[in-house]
Backbone as CSV, one residue per row, in Angstrom:
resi,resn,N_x,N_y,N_z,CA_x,CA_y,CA_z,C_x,C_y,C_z
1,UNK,0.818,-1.197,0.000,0.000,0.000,0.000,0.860,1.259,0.000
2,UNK,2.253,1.067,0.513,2.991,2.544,0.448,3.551,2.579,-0.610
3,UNK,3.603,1.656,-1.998,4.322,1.928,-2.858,3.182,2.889,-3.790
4,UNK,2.216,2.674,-3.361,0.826,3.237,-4.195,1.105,4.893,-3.810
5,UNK,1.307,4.940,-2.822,1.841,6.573,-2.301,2.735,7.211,-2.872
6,UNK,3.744,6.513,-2.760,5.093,6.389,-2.993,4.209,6.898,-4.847
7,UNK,3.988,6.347,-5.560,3.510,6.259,-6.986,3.291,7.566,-7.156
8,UNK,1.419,8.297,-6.435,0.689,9.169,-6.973,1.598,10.511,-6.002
9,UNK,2.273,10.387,-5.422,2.997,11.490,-4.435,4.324,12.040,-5.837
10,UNK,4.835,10.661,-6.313,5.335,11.280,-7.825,4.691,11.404,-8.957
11,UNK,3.705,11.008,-9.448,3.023,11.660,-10.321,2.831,13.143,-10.421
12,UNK,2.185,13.323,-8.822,1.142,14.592,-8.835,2.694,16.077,-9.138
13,UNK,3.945,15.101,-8.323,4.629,16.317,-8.124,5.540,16.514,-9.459
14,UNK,5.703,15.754,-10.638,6.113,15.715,-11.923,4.700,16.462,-13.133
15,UNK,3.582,16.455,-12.214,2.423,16.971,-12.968,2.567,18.610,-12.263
16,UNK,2.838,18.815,-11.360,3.004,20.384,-10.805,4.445,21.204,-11.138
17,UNK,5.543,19.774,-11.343,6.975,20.618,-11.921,6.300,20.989,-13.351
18,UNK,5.788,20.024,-13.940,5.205,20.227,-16.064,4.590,21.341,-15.825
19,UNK,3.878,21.782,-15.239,2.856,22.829,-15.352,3.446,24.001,-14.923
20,UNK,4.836,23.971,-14.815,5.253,25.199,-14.241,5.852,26.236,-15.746
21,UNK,6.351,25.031,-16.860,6.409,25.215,-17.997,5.748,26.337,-18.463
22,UNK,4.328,25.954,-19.178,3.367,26.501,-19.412,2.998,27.886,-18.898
23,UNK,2.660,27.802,-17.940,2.014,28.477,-16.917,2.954,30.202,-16.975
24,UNK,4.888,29.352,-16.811,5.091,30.784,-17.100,5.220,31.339,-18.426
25,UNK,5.265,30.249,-19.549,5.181,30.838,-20.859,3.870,31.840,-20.584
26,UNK,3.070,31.649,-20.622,1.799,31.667,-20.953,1.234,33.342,-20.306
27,UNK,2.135,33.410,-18.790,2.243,34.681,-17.959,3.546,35.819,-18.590
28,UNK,4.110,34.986,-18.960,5.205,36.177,-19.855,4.647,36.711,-21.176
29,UNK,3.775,35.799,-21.975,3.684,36.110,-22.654,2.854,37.253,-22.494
30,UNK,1.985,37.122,-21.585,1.162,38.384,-21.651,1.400,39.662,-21.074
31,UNK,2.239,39.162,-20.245,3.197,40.730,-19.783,4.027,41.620,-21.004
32,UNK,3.979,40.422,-21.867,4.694,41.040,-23.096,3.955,41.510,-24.155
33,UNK,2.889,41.229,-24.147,1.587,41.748,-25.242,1.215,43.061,-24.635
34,UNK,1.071,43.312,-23.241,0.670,44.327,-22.556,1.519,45.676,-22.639
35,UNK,2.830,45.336,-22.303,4.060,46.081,-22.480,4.503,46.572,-23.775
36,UNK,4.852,45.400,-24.759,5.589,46.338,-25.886,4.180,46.475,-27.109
37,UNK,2.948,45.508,-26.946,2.335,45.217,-27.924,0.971,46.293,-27.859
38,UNK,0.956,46.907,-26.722,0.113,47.528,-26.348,-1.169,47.172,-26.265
39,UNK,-1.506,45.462,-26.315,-2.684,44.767,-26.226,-3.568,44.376,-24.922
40,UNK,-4.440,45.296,-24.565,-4.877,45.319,-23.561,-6.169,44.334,-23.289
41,UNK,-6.138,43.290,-24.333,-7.555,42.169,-24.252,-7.635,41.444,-23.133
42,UNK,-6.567,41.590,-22.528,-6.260,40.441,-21.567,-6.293,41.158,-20.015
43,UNK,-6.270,42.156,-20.113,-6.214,43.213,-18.529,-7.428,43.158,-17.613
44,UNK,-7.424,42.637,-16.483,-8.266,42.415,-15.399,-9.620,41.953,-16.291
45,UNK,-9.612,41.168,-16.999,-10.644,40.056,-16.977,-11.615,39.982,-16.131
46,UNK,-13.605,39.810,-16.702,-13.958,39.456,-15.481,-14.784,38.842,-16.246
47,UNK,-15.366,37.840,-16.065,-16.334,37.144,-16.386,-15.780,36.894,-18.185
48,UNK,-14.714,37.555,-18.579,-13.964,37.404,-19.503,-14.262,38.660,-20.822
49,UNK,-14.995,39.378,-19.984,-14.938,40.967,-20.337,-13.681,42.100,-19.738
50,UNK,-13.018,42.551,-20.094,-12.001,43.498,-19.942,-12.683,44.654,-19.573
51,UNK,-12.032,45.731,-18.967,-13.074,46.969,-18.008,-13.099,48.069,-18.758
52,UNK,-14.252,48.617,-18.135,-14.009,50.013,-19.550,-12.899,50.334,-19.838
53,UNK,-11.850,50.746,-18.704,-10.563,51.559,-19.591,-9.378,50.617,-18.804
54,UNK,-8.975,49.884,-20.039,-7.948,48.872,-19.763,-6.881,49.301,-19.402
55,UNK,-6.632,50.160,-20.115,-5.184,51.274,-20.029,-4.793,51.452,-18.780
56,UNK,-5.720,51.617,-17.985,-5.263,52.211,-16.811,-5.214,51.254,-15.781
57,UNK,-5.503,49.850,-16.208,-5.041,48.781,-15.134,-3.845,47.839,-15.776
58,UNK,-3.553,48.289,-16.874,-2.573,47.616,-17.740,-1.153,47.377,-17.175
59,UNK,-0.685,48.607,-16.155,0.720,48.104,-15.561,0.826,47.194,-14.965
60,UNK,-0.922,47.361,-13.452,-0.507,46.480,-12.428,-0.380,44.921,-12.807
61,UNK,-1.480,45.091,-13.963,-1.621,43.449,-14.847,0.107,42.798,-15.609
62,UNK,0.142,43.748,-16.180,1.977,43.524,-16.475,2.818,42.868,-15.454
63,UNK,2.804,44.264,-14.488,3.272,43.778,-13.709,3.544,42.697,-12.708
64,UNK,2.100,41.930,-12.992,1.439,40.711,-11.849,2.004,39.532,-12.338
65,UNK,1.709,39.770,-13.501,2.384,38.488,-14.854,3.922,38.694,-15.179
66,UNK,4.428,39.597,-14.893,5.909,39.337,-14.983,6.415,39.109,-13.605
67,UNK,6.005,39.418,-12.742,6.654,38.982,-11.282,6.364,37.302,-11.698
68,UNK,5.590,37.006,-11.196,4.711,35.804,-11.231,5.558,34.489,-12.654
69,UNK,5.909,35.273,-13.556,6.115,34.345,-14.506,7.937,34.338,-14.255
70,UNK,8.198,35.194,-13.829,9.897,35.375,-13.397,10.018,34.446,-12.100
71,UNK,9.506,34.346,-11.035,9.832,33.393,-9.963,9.371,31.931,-10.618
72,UNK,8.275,31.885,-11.770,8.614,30.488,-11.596,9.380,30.092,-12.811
73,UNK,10.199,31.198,-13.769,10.990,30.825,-14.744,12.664,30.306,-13.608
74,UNK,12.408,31.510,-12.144,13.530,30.766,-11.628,13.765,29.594,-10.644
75,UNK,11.990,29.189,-10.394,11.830,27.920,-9.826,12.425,26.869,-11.108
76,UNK,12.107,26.546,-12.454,12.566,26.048,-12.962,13.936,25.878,-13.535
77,UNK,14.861,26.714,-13.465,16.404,27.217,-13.637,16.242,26.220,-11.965
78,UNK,15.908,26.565,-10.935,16.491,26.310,-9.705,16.493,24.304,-9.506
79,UNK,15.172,24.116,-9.988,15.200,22.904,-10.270,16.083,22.053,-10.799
80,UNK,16.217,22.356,-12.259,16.977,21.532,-13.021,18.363,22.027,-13.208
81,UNK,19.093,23.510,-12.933,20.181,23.177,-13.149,20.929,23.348,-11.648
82,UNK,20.576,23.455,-10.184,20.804,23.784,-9.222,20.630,22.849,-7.881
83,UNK,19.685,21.741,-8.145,18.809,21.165,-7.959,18.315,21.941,-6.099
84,UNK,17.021,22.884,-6.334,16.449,22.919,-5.557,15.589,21.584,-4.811
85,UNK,15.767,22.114,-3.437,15.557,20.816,-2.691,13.809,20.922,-2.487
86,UNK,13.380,20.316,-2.560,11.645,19.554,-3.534,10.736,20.513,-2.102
87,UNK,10.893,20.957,-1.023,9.863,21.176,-0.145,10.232,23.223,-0.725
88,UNK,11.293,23.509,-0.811,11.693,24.677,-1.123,10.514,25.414,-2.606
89,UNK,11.029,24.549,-3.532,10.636,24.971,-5.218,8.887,24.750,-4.747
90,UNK,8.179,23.285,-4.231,6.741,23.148,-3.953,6.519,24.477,-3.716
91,UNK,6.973,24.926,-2.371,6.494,26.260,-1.928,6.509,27.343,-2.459
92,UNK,7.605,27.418,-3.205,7.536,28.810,-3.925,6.501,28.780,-5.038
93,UNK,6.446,27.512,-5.960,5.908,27.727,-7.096,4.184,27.578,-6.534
94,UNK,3.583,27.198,-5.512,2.820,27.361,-4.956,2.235,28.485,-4.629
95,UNK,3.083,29.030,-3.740,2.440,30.103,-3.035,2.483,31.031,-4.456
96,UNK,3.221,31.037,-5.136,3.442,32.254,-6.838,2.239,32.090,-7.463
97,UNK,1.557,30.802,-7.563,0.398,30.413,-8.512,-0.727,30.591,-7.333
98,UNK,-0.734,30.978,-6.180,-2.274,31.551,-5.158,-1.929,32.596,-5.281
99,UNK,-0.962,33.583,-5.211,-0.707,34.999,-5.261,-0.943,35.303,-6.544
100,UNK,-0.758,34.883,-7.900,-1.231,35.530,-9.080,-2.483,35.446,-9.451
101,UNK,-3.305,34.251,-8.538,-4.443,34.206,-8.813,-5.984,34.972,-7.762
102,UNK,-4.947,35.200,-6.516,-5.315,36.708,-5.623,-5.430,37.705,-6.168
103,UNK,-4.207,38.069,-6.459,-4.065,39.665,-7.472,-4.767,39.494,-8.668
104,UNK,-4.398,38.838,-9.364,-5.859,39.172,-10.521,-7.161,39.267,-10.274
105,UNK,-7.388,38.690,-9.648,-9.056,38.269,-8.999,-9.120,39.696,-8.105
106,UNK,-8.138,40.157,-7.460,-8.520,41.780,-6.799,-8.409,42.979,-8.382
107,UNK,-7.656,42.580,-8.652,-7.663,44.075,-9.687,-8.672,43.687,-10.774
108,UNK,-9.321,42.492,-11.143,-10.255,42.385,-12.071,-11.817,43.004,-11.229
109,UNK,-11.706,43.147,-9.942,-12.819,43.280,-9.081,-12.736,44.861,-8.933
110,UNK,-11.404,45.212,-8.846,-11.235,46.883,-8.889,-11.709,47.972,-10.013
111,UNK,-11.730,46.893,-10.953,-11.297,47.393,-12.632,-12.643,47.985,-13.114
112,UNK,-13.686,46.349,-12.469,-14.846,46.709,-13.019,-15.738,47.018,-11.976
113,UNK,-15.224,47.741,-10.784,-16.077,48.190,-9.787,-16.720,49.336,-10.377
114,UNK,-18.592,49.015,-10.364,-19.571,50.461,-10.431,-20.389,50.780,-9.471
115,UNK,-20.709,51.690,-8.836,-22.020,51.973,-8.179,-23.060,51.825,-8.755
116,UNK,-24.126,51.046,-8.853,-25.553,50.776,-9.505,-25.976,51.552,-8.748
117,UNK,-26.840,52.328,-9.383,-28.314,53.023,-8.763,-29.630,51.960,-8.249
118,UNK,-30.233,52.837,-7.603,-31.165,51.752,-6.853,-31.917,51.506,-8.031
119,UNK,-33.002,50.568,-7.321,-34.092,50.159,-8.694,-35.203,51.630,-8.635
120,UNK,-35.474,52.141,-7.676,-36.227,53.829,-7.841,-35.913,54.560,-8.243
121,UNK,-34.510,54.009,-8.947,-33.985,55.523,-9.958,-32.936,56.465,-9.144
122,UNK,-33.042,56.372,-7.232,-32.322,57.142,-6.788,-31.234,56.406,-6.609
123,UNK,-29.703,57.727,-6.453,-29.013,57.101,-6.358,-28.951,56.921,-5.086
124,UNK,-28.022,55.948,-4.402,-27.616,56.434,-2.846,-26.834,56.994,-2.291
125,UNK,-26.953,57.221,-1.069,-26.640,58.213,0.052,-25.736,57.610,0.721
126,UNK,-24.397,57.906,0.550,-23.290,57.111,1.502,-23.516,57.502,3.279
127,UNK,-24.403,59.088,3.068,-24.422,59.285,4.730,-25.589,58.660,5.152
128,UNK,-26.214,58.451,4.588,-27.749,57.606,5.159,-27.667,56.259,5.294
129,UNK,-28.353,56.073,6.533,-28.764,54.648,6.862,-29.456,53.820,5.938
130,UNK,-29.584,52.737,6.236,-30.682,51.647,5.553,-31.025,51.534,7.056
């Protein structure tokens, strides 16, 4: 029964080193569409609509995706030519892939934050009670 462990404990963690591949292609690339390409389709996403004015969330988005895609371009350098020791790289490339997916999920929530008016047409009153 512990070799069965022993098994899916390497699978899962040869399926989370592969995906680190991808993941930062995929985050560079768009730091790089944002930056030199000036393509803002991709900036705080929500429901997979982009916010009225992309432009102006376009750095922090750059910016989120190049941090993010740089620690795990050097989790992978650290891996294979350094050999980071396996509880070290888990954690980093971990905690990098909940933190990019925090920060987007806040600035896509920032991006397309509106005040709706009530359904009576009025707007509301930040000093008034309900």
């Amino acid at each position: 029964m512990a070799d069965v462990h022993v098994v899916v404990s390497l699978v899962l963690n040869w399926i989370l080193f592969l995906s680190l591949f991808p993941l930062s292609f995929i985050w560079l690339r768009r730091a790089f569409r944002i930056l030199f390409l000036k393509d803002f389709s991709e900036v705080a996403l929500r429901r997979g609509e982009p916010p009225p004015n992309p432009e102006k969330y376009a750095p922090y988005t750059a910016v989120i995706n190049l941090v993010a895609g740089g620690i795990l371009v050097y989790v992978i350098f650290g891996v294979i030519a350094v050999g980071m020791p396996f509880g070290t790289w888990t954690a980093i490339a971990g905690t990098t892939l909940w933190m990019k997916l925090f920060f987007d999920f806040a600035l896509a929530r920032q991006a397309h934050w509106q005040v709706k008016p009530r359904k009576g047409g009025q707007e509301r009153n930040p000093s008034q009670t309900v």
